[in-house]
C-alpha positions as CSV (number, residue, x, y, z in Angstrom):
1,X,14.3,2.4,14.3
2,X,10.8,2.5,12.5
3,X,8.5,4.5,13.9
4,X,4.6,3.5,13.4
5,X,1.4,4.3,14.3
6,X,-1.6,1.7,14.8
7,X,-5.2,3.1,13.7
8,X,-7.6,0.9,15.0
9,X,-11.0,1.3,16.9
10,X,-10.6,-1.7,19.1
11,X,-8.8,-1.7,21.8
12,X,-7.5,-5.2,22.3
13,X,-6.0,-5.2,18.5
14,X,-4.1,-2.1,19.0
15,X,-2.9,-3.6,22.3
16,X,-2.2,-7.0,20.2
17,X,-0.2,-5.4,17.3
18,X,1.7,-3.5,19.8
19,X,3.0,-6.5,21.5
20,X,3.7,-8.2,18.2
21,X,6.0,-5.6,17.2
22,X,7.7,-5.4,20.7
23,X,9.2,-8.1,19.7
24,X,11.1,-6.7,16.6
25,X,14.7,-5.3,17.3
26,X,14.2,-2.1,14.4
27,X,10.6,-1.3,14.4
28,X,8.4,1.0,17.5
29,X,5.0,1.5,17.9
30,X,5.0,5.5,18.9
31,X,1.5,5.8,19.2
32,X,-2.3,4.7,18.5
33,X,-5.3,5.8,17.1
34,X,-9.1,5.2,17.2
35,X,-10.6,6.6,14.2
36,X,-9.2,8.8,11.1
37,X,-9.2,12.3,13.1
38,X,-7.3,11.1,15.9
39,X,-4.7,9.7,13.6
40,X,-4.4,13.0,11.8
41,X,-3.5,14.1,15.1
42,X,-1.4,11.7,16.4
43,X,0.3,11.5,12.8
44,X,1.2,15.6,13.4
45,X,2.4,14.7,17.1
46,X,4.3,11.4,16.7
47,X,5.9,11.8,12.8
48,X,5.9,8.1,12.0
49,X,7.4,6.3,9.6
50,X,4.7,4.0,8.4
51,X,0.5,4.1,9.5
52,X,-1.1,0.5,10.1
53,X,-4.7,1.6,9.5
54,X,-7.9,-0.2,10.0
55,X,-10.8,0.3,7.5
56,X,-14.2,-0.1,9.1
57,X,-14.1,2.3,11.8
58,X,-17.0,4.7,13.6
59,X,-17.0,7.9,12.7
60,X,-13.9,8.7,10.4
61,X,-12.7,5.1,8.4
62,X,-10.0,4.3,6.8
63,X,-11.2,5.6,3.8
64,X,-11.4,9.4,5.2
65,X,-8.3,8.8,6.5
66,X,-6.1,8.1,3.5
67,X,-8.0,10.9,1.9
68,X,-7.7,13.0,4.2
69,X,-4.0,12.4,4.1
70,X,-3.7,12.8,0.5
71,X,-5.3,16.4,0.7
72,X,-2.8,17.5,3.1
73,X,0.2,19.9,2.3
74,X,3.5,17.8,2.9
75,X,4.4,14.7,2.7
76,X,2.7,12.4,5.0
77,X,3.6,8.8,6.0
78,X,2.7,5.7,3.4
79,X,-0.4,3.9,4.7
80,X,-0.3,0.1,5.0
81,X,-3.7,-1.0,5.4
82,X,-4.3,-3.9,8.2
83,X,-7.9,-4.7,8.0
84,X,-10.7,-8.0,7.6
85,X,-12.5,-7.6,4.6
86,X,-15.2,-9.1,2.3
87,X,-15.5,-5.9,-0.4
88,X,-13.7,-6.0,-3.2
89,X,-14.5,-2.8,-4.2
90,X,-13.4,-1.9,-0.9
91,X,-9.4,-3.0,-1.6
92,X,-9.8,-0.5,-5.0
93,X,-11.2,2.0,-2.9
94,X,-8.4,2.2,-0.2
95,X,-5.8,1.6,-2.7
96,X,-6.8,4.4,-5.6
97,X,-7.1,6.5,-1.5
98,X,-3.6,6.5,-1.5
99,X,-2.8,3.2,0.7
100,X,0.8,1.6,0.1
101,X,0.2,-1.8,1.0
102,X,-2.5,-3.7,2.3
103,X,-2.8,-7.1,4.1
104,X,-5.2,-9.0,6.2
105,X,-5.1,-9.3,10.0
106,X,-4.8,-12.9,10.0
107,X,-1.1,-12.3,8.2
108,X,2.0,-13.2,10.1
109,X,4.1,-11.2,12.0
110,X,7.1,-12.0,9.9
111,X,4.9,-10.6,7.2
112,X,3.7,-7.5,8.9
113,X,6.9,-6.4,10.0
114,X,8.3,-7.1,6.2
115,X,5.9,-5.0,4.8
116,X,6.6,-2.2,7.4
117,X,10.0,-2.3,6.4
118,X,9.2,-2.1,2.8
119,X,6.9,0.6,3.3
120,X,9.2,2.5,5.8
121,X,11.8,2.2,2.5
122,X,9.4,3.5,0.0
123,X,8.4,0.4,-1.4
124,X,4.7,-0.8,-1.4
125,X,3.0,-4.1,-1.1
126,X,0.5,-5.9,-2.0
127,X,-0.4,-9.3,-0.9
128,X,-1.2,-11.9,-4.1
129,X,-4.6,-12.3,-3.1
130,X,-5.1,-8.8,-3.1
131,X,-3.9,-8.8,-6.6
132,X,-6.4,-10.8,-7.4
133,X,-9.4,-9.0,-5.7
134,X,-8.4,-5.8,-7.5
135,X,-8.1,-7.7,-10.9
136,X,-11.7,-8.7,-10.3
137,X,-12.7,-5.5,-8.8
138,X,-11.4,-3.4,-11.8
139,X,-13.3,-5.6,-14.1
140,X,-16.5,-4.7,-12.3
141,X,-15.6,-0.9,-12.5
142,X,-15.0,1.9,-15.2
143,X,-12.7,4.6,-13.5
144,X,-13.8,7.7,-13.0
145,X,-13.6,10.9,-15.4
146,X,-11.2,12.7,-13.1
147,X,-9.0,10.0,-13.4
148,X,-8.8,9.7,-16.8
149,X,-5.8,7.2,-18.6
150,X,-3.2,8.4,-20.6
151,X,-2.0,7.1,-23.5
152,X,-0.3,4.3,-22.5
153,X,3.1,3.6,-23.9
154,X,3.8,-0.2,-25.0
155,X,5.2,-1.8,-22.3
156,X,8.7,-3.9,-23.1
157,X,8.7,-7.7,-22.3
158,X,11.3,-7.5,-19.0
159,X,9.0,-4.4,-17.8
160,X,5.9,-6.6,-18.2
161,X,7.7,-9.2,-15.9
162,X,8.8,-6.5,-13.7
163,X,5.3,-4.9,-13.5
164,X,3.8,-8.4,-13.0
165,X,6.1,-9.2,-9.4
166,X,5.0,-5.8,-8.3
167,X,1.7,-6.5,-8.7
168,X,2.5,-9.4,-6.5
169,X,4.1,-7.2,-4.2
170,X,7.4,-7.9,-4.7
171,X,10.1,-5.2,-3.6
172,X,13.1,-4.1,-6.2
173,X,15.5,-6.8,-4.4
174,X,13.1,-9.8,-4.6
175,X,12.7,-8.6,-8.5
176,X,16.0,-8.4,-8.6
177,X,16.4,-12.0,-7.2
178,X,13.7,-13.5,-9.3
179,X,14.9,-12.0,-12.4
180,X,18.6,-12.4,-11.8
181,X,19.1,-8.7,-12.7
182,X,20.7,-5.9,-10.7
183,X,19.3,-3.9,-7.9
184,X,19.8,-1.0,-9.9
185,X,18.6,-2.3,-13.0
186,X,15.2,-3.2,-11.5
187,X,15.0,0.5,-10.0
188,X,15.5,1.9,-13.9
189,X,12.8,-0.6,-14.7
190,X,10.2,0.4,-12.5
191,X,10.8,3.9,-13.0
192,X,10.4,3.8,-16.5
193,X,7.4,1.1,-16.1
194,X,5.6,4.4,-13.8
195,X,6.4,6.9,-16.7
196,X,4.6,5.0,-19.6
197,X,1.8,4.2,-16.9
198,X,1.6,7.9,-15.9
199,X,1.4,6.3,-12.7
200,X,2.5,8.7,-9.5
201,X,3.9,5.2,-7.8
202,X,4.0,1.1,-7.5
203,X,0.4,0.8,-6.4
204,X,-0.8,3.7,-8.9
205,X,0.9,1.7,-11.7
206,X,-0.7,-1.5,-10.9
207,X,-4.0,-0.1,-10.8
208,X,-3.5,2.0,-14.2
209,X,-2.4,-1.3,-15.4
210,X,-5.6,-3.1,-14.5
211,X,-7.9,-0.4,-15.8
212,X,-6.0,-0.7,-19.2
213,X,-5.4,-4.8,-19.1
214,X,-2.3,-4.7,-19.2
215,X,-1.9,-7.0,-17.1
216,X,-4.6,-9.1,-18.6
């Protein structure tokens, strides 16, 4: 069973994605959370699996909250970020936080409860349109001196194509399916596609990517 936790200041959504995922034979809703410092909380109480996470909420948003997370000692759950948005600047934002995935709240269930899965597996996602809101948002933004790019290695043909369906948010077995290559083979090509990106995961290689247009 996959545990989550819903961070969201209203109410009635909370209440709404609970019900939605009642439905799902593998995946529980443990507990919620109104803003950033009661999910830390409730995070520390309820060890989930996977944190649905709103953006624009009082106090402490979703942007405190994934950094928040990221300063903490352990490991703490991957982030998929549920929100409504019209900042692009606000997708690079949550995702160079630490997010895992993010989607909109008008996305299916069939598609929140695949990403929780994906997510609860180590993956990360990244809806297409997404994709292209961070290629325009890159565009519009240097990265900052403390996150400086390495030299990056040049990047094979198959691990451009690999690179690419990840940016689409495509897990290793939907690569794998796409590309009619292994499982396995799709794992070495990701792990070596993070290495020349210096990238610390999926959604850190896909940014690192942007910033150098790679994926141009």
């Amino acid at each position: 069973m996959i545990r989550v936790l819903v961070v969201d200041d209203q109410t009635l959504v909370r209440q709404g994605i609970r019900s939605l995922l009642d439905l799902t034979d593998d995946i529980e809703v443990v507990g919620e959370a109104d803003d950033g410092m009661s999910a830390l909380a409730a995070i520390g109480e309820h060890a989930p699996d996977v944190v649905l996470l709103d953006l624009r909420m009082p106090r402490h948003d979703g942007i405190w909250t994934l950094s928040a997370l990221r300063d903490r000692a352990g490991q703490s759950p991957p982030v998929l970020v549920l929100t409504t948005f019209d900042n692009d600047t606000l997708v690079l934002d949550a995702m160079r936080a630490g997010a895992c995935g993010y989607l909109l709240k008008d996305v299916t269930l069939e598609r929140l409860t695949k990403a929780i899965r994906v997510l609860a597996g180590g993956g990360t996602l990244i809806s297409p349109s997404i994709t292209d809101r961070l290629v325009r948002a890159v565009h519009r933004r240097r990265p900052p001196d403390d996150d400086g790019l390495p030299d990056i290695q040049r990047l094979t043909g198959r691990e451009l194509e690999v690179l690419r369906l990840v940016a689409e948010g495509y897990s290793n077995r939907e690569i794998a399916r796409a590309l009619f290559l292994a499982e396995g083979t799709v794992k070495n090509h990701v792990s070596t596609v993070l290495l020349k990106l210096g990238a610390r995961d999926r959604t850190n290689a896909v940014l690192r990517a942007l910033h150098a247009h790679v994926l141009d």
